[in-house]
Every structure is written in structure tokens, then in C-alpha cells.
N, C-alpha and C positions, 0 to 999 in steps of 0.2 A: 459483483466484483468489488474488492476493496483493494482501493489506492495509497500506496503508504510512498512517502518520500524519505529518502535516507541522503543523511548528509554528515559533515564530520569536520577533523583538523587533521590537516594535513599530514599523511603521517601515521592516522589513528586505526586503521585497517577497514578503511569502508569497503576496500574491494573484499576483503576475508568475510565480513558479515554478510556482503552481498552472494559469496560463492556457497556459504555455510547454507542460509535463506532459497537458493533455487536449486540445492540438494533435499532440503524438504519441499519443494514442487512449486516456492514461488517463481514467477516469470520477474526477468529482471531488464531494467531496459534501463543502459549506462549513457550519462550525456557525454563522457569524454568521449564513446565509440561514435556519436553523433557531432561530436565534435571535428572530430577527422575525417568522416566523411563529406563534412562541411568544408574543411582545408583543399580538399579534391575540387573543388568545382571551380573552374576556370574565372569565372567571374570577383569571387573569393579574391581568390590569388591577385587575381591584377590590381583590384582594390588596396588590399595591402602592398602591393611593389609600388604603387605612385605615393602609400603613403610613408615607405620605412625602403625605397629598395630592393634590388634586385639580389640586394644579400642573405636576404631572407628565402631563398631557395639552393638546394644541393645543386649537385649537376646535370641532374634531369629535372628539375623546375619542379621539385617536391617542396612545401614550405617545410623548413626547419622550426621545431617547437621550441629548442631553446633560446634561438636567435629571437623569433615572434617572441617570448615570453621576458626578453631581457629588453626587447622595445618595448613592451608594453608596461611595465611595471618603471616604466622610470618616471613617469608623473602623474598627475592626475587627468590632462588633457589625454593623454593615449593612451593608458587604461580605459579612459570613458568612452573613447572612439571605439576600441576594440571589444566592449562588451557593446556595446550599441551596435557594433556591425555582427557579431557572432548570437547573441542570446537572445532576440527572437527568434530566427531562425531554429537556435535548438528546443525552445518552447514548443514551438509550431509543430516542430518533428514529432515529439514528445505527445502531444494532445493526439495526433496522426496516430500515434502508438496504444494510444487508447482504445482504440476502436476493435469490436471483436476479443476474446478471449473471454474467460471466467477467471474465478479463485482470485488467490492474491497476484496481484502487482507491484512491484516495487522498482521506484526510481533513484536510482543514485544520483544526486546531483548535489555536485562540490556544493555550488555557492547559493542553495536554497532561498537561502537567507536575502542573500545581498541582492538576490536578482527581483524580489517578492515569490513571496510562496504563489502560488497559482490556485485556485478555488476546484479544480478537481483531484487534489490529495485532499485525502481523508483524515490521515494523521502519520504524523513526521516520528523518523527516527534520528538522533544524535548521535553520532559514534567519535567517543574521545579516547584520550591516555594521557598519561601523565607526558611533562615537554619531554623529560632526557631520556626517554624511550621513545617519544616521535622522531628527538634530533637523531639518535644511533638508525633507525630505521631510512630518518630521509638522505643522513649521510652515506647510508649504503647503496640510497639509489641515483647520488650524486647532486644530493640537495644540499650545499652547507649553510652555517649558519645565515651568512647575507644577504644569498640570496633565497633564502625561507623566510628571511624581515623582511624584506621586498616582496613578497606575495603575500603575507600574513597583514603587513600594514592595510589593506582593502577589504579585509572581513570583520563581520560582527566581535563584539569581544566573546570567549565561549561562556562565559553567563549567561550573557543574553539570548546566546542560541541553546541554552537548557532550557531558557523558560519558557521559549516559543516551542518547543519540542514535547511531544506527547509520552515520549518515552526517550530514555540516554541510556545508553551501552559502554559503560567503564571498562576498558582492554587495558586494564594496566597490570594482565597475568599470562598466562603461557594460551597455546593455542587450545588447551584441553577446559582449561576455564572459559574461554568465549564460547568455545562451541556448547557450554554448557548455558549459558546466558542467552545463548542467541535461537539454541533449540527450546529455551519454555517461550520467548518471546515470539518467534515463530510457532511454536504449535497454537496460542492464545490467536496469533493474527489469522491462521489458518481454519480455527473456526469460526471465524467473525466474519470470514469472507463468504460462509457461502448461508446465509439467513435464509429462511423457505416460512411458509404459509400453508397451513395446514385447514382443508376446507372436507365440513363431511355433514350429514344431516342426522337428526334423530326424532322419537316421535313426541314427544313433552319438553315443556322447558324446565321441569324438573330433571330431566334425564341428563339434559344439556347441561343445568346447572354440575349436577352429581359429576359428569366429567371432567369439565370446564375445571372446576376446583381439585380434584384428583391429579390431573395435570399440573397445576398451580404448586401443589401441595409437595407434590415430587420433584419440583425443577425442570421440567418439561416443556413447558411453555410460559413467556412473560406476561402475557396479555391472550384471556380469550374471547373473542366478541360472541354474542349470542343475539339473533333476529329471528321472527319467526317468517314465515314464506310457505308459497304455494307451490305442490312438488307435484307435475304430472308425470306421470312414468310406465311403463310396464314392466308387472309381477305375474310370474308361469303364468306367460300366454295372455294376461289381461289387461285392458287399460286403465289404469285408477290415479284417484286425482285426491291429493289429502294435501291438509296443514302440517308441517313439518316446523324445527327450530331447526336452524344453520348456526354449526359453530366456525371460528377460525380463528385457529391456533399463530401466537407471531414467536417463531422459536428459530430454531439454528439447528442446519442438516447435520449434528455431531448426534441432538437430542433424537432425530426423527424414530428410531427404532425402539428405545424404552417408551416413547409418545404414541406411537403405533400401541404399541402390546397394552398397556396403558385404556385405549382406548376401543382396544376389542374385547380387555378384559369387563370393562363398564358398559357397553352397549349391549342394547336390546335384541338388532336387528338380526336375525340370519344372515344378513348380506349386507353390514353396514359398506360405502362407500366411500372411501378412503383418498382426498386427492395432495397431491403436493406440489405446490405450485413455488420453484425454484426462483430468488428474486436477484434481477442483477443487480439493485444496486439498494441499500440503506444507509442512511444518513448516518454519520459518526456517531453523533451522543447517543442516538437511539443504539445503534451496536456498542457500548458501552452500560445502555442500561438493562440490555441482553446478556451483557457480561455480568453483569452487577447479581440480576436474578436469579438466570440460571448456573450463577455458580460456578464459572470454570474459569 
């Protein structure tokens, strides 16, 4: 499984890349939906009515976001209160969401940045635009200028959050241009997410070499280890017991099928033995220098 965090300015269409992203088959797990599921819980609420009032609720004792969001931004004392009551919690949720699934993941979360990155993303996405295409966007959905300074004053500047970001997503074009940015960027994270291992035997370690490199040669696989070992097995009907070299391929389930062919075209066996062992999780640089080899 790879973890990727997406995050942005206010404005810059993290929710478009997020919906573009899990029409190519990423799972998407949003913290504002976690957010508000957090606003529901009784305890939540009462917290915030001793601290801001009983104004902060409609007429069925729902919290109102824009009333929370006009206490909160008015200093530095109750902003700090309220990310300190809300953003573990949606941490906690979030690692909870980790659990189970394959392929990619991706997290949308505003304030990546401000809250710390957390050690199980992989690698982060940026999503910006230029300001007076954020302001006509946030104007439309009732943000104006003042108060978008009142929430923009509590985040990184966006330089800073480029260079902590593995990749940035420039939306400063029509929807037919992101989605064209966002599907190579998604197809690239989409093979990255599912790396496999490729384990099979042969009878020389010349044999082994011969493939090992044929693979190499082709883009097939980044690394392949070769050991020799003792294979007890049975062939039509018998028991036999030989020295064998094991190889194991470290590539990415895009390659598997040219890697197969690849390696029945070079083997000896009548019956080579083919396994592939699907991994859930590789380290970033390493899926990076899997990108780098094989090419894609």
C-alpha cells in the first residue's frame, strides 16, 4: 500500500484532485469528513459551549462551522485551543484508516503542514493556483477577502510547503488541464503502490545470472538477488533432492507480465516455478529508485 498526503491553499481544488484521483481507483480518506464527524460527538460540543457559548449551536444543538471558525481565528490563544482539541483526534482517526486496504491511499489534509506531517505518508502532494483565481473560487463559496486573511495568517507560507512536498500540482488552467496533470501523476503513484517480488529457482548460477541480467537489461526488474540452496521436491512421481540457485526479482506489478515472458523465454526447466509475492508496503526512496530503473 502507498500513502500519499495531499494538501493545498485554500481555494486550490484539493477536493477536484482528490475526486479526479479515486476515479482512477485511489481510496480517499478526507479530514474535513472526519472532522465533522468529530463536531457530532457530545462531548466535542460541550467542550466548545463552556468555551465560546451556546452560540455556536443552530436550533437543534448542531455546531455551526462558521460561527466555530470566526472564534477560532480571532487569536492565537483559541486557534491553539481548538487545533489542540480537534487534531489529534483526527490523526488518531486517520492512522485507524490505515488499517486493511491495498493500492493507493490518499489523505487530504488541509493543514499537513501546520499540524506535522505524520511518519506513515509516504509522500505528499501540493495543490496550488495562482491567489485571484483562489479569491473568485473562495468568493463563490462565501469566503472573502478577510476573512480568508484570518485563516491563511496560521499556515506555512506556500514556498515552504513546495519544498516539503514531494510533488506540486499547478491548477492555474481549466478543468481539462488538471485532469490531465493529475492523471499522469496518478497513473506514476498507481504503480508505485503495488511493488511485488518475484521468487523462482533454476539449475546453474550461470542460468541464473543469464536471466537475472536479461531482466535488468529490459527494465523488468531493479535488483535481482541470486543464492544457491537446497531443493527437495518431487518430479513424475519421484523424490529428488538437487542444488538449485534462487533468484528474486524486486520490480513492480505493472512489469510482472513482460518479467514472466522474459523468464520463461530464458529458463531451462520444463516446469520452471514461478511465484509472486505481492508486498504491502515499500519504503518511499526505494519506490522511487524503482521508478528511476524501471522507467516509468
Amino acid at each position: 500500500m502507498l500513502v500519499v498526503g495531499l494538501t493545498g491553499d485554500i481555494g486550490a481544488g484539493k477536493s477536484t484532485v482528490c475526486s479526479l484521483l479515486q476515479r482512477m481507483g485511489a481510496e480517499i480518506v478526507e479530514a474535513d469528513r472526519i472532522v465533522r464527524q468529530i463536531w457530532t460527538k457530545p462531548e466535542i460540543i460541550e467542550q466548545a459551549c463552556n468555551r465560546w457559548g451556546k452560540e455556536i449551536l443552530d436550533e437543534e444543538g448542531r455546531v455551526l462551522p462558521n460561527v466555530i471558525a470566526s472564534k477560532a481565528f480571532l487569536n492565537d490563544s483559541e486557534y491553539k485551543w481548538l487545533c489542540d482539541l480537534i487534531h489529534p483526534l483526527v490523526m488518531a482517526e486517520m492512522e485507524r484508516e490505515l488499517v486493511g486496504g491495498e493500492g493507493l491511499k490518499v489523505f487530504e489534509i488541509p493543514l499537513l503542514f501546520e499540524v506535522g506531517r505524520p511518519d506513515w505518508i509516504d509522500f505528499v502532494i501540493y495543490v496550488t493556483a495562482p491567489k485571484e483565481l483562489r479569491a473568485r473560487r473562495n468568493a463563490a463559496r462565501g469566503l472573502d477577502e478577510e476573512t480568508l486573511a484570518l485563516r491563511e495568517r496560521w499556515l506555512l507560507p506556500a514556498d515552504e510547503k513546495k519544498k516539503r512536498s514531494d510533488w506540486v500540482i499547478e491548477n492555474e488552467g481549466d478543468l481539462k488541464t488538471l485532469r490531465a496533470k493529475v492523471e499522469d501523476l496518478g497513473e506514476l503513484l498507481l504503480n508505485l503502490a503495488y511493488p511485488i517480488l518475484v521468487s523462482l529457482t533454476c539449475g546453474s548460477e550461470s542460468e541464473a545470472e543469464e536471466i537475472a541480467r536479461a531482466c535488468i537489461d529490459r527494465k523488468l526488474a531493479a535488483c535481482v538477488n541470486i543464492c544457491p540452496v537446497k531443493s527437495i521436491y518431487v518430479w513424475q512421481g519421484k523424490l529428488e533432492q538437487e542444488g538449485e540457485w534462487e533468484l528474486k526479482f524486486k520490480s513492480l506489478q505493472c512489469k510482472l507480465h513482460a518479467l514472466k515472458n522474459t523468464i520463461l523465454e530464458k529458463h531451462s526447466y520444463e516446469t520452471p516455478v514461478i511465484l509472486v509475492h505481492p508486498l504491502k508496503w515499500m519504503n518511499g526512496t526505494a519506490l522511487l529508485w524503482l521508478r528511476e530503473v524501471l522507467d516509468i
